[in-house]
VOMARNU-682069 format. One record per residue (C-alpha): residue in one letter; y negated, z negated, x negated; residue number from 1. Coordinates in steps of 0.05 Angstrom, whole numbers, plus 5000, padded with zeros to 4 digits. Each point is the difference from the previous one (the first is absolute). Example, Ala and Ser with C-alpha at 12.3 -4.5 7.8 and 13.67 -1.06 7.14 Angstrom:
REM VOMARNU-682069
a:5090:4844:4754:1 $
s:4931:5013:4973:2 $
REM end
This chain:
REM VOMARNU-682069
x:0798:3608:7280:1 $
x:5035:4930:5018:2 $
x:5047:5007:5060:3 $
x:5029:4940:5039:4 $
x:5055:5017:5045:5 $
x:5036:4949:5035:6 $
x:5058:5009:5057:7 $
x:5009:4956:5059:8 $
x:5047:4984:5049:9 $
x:4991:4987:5072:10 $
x:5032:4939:5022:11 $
x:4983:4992:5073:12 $
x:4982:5055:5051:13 $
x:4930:5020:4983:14 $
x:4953:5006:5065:15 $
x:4950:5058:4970:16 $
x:4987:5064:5026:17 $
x:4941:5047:5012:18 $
x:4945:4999:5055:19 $
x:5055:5008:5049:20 $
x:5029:4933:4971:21 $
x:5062:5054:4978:22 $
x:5043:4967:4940:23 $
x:4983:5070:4963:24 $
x:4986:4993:4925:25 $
x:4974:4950:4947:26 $
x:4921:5023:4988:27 $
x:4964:4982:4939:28 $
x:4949:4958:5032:29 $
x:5042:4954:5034:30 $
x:5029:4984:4927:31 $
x:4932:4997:4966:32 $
x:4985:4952:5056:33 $
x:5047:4948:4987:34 $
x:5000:5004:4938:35 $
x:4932:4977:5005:36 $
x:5024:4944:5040:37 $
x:5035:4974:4956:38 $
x:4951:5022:4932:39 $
x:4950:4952:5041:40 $
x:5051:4943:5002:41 $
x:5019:4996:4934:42 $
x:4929:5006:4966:43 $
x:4946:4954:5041:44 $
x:5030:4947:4947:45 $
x:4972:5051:4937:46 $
x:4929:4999:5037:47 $
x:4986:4934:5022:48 $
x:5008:4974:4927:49 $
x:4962:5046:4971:50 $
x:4944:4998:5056:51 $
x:5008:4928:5030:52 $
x:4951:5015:5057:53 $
x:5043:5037:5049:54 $
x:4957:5036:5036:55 $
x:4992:5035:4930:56 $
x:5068:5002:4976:57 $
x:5018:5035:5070:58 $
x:4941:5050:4997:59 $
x:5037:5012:4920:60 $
x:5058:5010:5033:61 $
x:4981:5040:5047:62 $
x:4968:5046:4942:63 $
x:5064:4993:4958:64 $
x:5049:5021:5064:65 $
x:4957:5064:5010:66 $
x:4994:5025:4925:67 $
x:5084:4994:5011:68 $
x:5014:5030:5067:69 $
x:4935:5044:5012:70 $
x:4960:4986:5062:71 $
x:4948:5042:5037:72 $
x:4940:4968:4962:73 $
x:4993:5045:4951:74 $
x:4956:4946:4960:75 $
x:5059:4949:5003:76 $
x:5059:5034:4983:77 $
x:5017:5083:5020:78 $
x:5065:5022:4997:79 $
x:5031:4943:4961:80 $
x:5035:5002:4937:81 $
x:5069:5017:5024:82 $
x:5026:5064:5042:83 $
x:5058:4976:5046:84 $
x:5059:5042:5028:85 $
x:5060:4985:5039:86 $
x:5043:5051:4955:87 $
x:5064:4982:5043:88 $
x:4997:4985:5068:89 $
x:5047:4956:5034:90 $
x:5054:5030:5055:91 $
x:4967:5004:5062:92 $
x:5052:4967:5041:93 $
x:4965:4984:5062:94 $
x:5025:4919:5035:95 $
x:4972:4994:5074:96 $
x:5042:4942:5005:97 $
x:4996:4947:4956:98 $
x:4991:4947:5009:99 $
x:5037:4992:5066:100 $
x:5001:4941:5052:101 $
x:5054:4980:4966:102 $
x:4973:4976:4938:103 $
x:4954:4955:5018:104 $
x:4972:4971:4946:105 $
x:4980:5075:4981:106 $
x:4966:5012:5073:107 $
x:4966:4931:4984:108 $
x:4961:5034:4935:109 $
x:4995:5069:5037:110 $
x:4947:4980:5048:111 $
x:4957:5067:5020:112 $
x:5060:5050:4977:113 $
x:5051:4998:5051:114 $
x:4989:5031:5066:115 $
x:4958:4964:5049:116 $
x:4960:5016:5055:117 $
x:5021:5046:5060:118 $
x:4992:5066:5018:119 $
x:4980:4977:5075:120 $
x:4957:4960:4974:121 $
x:4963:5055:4949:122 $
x:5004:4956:4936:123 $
x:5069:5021:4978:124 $
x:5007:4991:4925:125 $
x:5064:5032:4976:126 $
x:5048:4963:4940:127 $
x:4958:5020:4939:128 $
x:5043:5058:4945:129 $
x:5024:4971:4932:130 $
x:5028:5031:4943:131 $
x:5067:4965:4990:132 $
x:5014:4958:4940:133 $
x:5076:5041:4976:134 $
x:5007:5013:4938:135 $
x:4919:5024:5002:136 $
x:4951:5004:4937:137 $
x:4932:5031:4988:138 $
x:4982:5016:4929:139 $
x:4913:4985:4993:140 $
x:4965:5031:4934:141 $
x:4932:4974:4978:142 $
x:4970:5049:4947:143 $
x:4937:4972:4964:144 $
x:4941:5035:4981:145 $
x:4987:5017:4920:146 $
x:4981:4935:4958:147 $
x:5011:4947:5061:148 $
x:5004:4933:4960:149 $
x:5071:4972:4995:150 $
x:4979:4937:5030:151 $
x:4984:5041:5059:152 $
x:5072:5034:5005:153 $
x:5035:4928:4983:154 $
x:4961:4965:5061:155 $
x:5032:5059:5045:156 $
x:5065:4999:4979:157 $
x:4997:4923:5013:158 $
x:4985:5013:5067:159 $
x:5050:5052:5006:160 $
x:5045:4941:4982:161 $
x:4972:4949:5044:162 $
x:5009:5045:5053:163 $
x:5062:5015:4996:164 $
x:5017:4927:5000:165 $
x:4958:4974:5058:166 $
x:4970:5066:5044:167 $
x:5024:5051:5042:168 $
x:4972:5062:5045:169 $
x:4983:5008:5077:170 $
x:4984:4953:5062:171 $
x:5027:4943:4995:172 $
x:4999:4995:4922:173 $
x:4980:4926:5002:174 $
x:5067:4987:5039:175 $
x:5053:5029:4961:176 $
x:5004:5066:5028:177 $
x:4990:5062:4949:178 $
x:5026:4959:4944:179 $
x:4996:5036:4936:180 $
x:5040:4978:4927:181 $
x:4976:5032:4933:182 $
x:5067:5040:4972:183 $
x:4963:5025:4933:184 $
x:4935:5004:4969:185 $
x:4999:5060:4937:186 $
x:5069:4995:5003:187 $
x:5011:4931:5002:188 $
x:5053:4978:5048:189 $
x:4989:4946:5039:190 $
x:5061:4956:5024:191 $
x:4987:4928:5015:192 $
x:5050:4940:5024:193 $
x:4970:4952:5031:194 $
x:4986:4951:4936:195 $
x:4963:5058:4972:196 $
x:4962:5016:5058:197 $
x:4980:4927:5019:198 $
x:4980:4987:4916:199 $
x:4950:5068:5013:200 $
x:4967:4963:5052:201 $
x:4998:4936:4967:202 $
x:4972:5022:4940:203 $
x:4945:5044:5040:204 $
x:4971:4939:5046:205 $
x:5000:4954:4936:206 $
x:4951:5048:4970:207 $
x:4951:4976:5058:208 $
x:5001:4931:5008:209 $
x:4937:4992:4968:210 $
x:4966:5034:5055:211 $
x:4989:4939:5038:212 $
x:4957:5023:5056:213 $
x:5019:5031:5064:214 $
x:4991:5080:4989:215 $
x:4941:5039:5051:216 $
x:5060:5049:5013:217 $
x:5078:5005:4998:218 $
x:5011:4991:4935:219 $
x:5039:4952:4950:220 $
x:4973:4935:4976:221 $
x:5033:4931:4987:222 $
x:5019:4989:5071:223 $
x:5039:5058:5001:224 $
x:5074:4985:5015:225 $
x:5065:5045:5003:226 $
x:5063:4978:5038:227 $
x:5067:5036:5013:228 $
x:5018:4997:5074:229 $
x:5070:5019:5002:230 $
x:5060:4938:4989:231 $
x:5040:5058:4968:232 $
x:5000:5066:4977:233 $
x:5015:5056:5051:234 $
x:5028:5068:4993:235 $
x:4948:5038:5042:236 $
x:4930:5004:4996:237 $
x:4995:5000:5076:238 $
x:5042:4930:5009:239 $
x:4964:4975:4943:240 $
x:4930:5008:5048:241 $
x:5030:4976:5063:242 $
x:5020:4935:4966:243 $
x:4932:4987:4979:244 $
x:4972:5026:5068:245 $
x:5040:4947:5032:246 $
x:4982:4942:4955:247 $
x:4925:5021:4997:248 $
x:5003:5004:5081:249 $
x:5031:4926:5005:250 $
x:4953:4967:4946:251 $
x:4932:5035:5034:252 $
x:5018:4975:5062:253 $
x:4998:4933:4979:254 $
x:4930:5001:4988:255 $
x:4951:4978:5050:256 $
x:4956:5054:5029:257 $
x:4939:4990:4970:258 $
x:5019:4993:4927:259 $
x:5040:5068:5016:260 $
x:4932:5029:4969:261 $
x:5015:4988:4929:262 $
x:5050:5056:5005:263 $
x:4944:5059:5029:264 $
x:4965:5020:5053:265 $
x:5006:5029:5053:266 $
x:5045:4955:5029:267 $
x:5052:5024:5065:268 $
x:4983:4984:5058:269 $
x:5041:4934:5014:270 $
x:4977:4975:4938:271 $
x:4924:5016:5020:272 $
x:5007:4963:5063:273 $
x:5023:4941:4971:274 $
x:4958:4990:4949:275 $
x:4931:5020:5026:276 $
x:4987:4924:5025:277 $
x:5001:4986:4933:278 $
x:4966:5055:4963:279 $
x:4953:5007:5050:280 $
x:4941:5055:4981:281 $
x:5034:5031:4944:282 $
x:5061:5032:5048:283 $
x:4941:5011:5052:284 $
x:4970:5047:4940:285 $
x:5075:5028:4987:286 $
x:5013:5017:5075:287 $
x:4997:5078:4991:288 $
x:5045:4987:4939:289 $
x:4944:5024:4957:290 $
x:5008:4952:4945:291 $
x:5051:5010:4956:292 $
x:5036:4960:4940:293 $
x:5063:5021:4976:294 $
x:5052:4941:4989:295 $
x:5006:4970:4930:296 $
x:5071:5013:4995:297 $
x:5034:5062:4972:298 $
x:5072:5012:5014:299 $
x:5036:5050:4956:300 $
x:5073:5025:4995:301 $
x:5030:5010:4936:302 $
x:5064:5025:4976:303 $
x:5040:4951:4941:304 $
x:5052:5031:4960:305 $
x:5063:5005:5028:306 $
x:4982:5035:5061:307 $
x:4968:4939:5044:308 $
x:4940:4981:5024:309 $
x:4953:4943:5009:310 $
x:4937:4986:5033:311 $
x:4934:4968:4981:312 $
x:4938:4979:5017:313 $
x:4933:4995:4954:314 $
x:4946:4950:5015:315 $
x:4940:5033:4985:316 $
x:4942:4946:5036:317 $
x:4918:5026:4995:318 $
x:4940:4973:5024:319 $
x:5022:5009:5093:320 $
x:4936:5037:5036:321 $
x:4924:4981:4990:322 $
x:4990:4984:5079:323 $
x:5065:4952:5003:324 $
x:4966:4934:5018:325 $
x:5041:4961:4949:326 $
x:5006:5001:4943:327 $
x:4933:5020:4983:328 $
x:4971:5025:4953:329 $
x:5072:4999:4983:330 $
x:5007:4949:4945:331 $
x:5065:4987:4970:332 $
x:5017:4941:5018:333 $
x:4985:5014:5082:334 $
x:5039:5078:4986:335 $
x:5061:4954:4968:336 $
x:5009:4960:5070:337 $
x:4981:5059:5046:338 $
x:5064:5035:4959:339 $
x:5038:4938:5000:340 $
x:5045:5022:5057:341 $
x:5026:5072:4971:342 $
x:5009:4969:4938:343 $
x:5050:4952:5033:344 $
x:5029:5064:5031:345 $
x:5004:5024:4933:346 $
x:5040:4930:4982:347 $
x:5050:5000:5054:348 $
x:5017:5072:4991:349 $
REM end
C-alpha cells in the first residue's frame, strides 16, 4: 500500500473548532477539503488544454476531483482513492485572545472573529477559540487504495506541497490566520530560507503562464502573481501578520469605493454605502449579503530558516460573478481593468 505522510506546523492561531465553534481537534474532512482547494487550483491548467472548451474541461475536472477525493455520487467518484487520517493531532492550546485591539493590522484581517455585538442588545458574538501557533504540528497520512496509478499519488503529494506553501486551516484562511508550513513529506524535511522559498514559487507560476485566460474559479493562470509583504524578516509569526495587516489596511483604503469590489463581496457596510451610486442594481441584489465572492488575494505566513517570519500574499484573479454588470460576459481584457486596482495594491505592497 503507498502511504503519504506529511507533518505540518501551525504558524498563526487557527480559528477551527466544532459546531460549538470550540478550537477542539483537526478532523479529516476539513483537511480533505482544502486540499481540494488547492488540487482545483493547480490543475484547471491540465484540463483546459486537453479539453479547450471549458465548460468541458470543468465538467472533466469535476469527474477527475471526485475519482480523487470520493464524493456522494456514487457514479462520479465513491470513496476516493486515498483514506486520510490526522495520526497526530496538534496541542489543543485554546487563544481567546488574539488578535487583540492592539494589533491592529491583525483586527483589520479578523473581521467576524472578535467579539461584537452586545448582550443587551441579543446579538452578542463572543471572540472566536483558536488553537495557538507554539511550537504546534499535526502529522496527516493519506493511505491509497491497491493499484492507484502513480500519477495519481504524485498529483497529491504536489498538492500536499502547494499547500504547505500557500494554504492554511479555519475562518479566516484567506487572511493569514491558520497558517500552516509543510515540515516533511515521507521523511523529507522541509527547511526553506527565503531564496528557496521564493524560487518554489517562481518556478510553480512559470509552469502556468501559458494559461492565458482568466480561470471560471480561484485557480492559477498567467495572471497569477505572488508578492512578499513584509520590508524584513520578523521573529514571530504573529508580528509578521500584523505588519501585513497594517500595510494591506492602508493600501485598500486608498481605493475608491466602488472598485473595492474586485477584492469580494459582500462588502461592510461603509463601503456599501458609498459605492451603491455607482454600482447601482447589483448592491440592490447584494443587500441581504447573499452574494458572495471571496477576494482574490491569499495571505499566508510562513516560517524561513533561522527562526523568522515573513508574510505574503498570492494573486489568484477568476472570472468576478455572472450578475456583475461589467465586465460581462467577463472577457479578458474588461476582467484585466475591473482588477486593475488590487493589482496596484498588489504593486505598492
Amino acid at each position: 500500500m503507498n502511504i503519504l505522510e506529511a507533518t505540518y506546523r501551525i504558524v498563526t492561531p487557527m480559528f477551527i473548532g466544532d459546531a460549538e465553534q470550540n478550537a477542539t481537534d483537526l478532523r479529516p474532512p476539513s483537511i480533505k477539503g482544502a486540499l481540494r482547494f488547492w488540487w482545483r487550483a493547480l490543475n484547471w491548467g491540465k484540463f483546459l488544454s486537453k479539453y479547450p472548451d471549458s465548460v468541458e474541461a470543468l465538467q472533466e475536472l469535476h469527474k477527475e476531483e471526485s475519482r480523487l477525493f470520493g464524493s456522494a455520487d456514487n457514479d462520479s467518484g465513491g470513496q476516493g482513492v486515498f483514506l486520510l487520517q490526522v495520526s497526530q493531532q496538534p496541542k489543543i492550546n485554546s487563544d481567546a485572545n488574539w488578535p487583540e485591539k492592539a494589533n491592529s493590522g491583525s483586527v483589520y484581517m479578523a473581521y467576524g472573529l472578535m467579539e461584537s455585538g452586545s448582550l443587551k442588545e441579543g446579538n452578542l458574538q463572543k471572540h472566536r477559540t483558536a488553537i495557538k501557533e507554539t511550537n504546534n504540528t499535526f502529522t496527516i497520512s493519506l493511505a491509497f487504495k491497491p493499484k492507484t496509478s502513480s500519477t495519481y499519488i504524485e498529483n497529491i503529494k504536489e498538492t500536499l506541497e502547494v499547500w504547505g506553501l500557500f494554504g492554511g486551516l479555519g475562518s479566516r484562511v484567506r487572511n493569514g490566520f491558520g497558517s500552516v508550513s509543510l515540515v516533511s513529506l515521507n521523511g523529507v524535511k522541509y527547511n526553506l530560507n527565503l531564496n528557496e522559498y521564493c524560487k518554489k514559487i517562481d518556478e510553480l507560476l512559470t509552469t502556468y503562464k501559458n494559461i492565458n485566460t482568466y480561470p471560471p474559479y480561484t485557480a492559477i493562470s498567467q495572471y497569477s502573481q505572488f508578492k512578499i509583504i513584509n520590508d524584513s524578516e520578523t521573529s514571530t509569526a504573529i508580528e509578521s501578520h500584523n505588519i501585513a495587516g497594517n500595510k494591506y489596511k492602508e493600501e485598500r483604503l486608498k481605493i475608491d469605493w466602488e472598485d473595492r469590489v474586485s477584492l469580494g463581496l459582500p462588502l461592510n457596510v461603509d463601503d456599501r454605502k458609498n459605492a451603491a451610486t455607482t454600482l447601482g442594481n447589483f448592491l440592490k441584489l447584494d443587500k441581504n449579503k447573499n452574494i458572495r465572492r471571496s477576494s482574490p488575494l491569499i495571505f499566508h505566513v510562513h516560517p524561513i530558516e533561522g527562526g523568522k517570519f515573513i508574510t505574503g500574499v498570492l494573486y489568484l484573479p477568476a472570472q468576478f460573478h455572472f450578475n456583475y454588470p461589467e465586465p460581462y460576459p467577463h472577457s479578458d481584457v474588461a476582467l484585466t481593468n475591473f482588477y486593475q486596482p488590487t493589482t496596484q495594491l498588489l504593486d505598492r505592497i
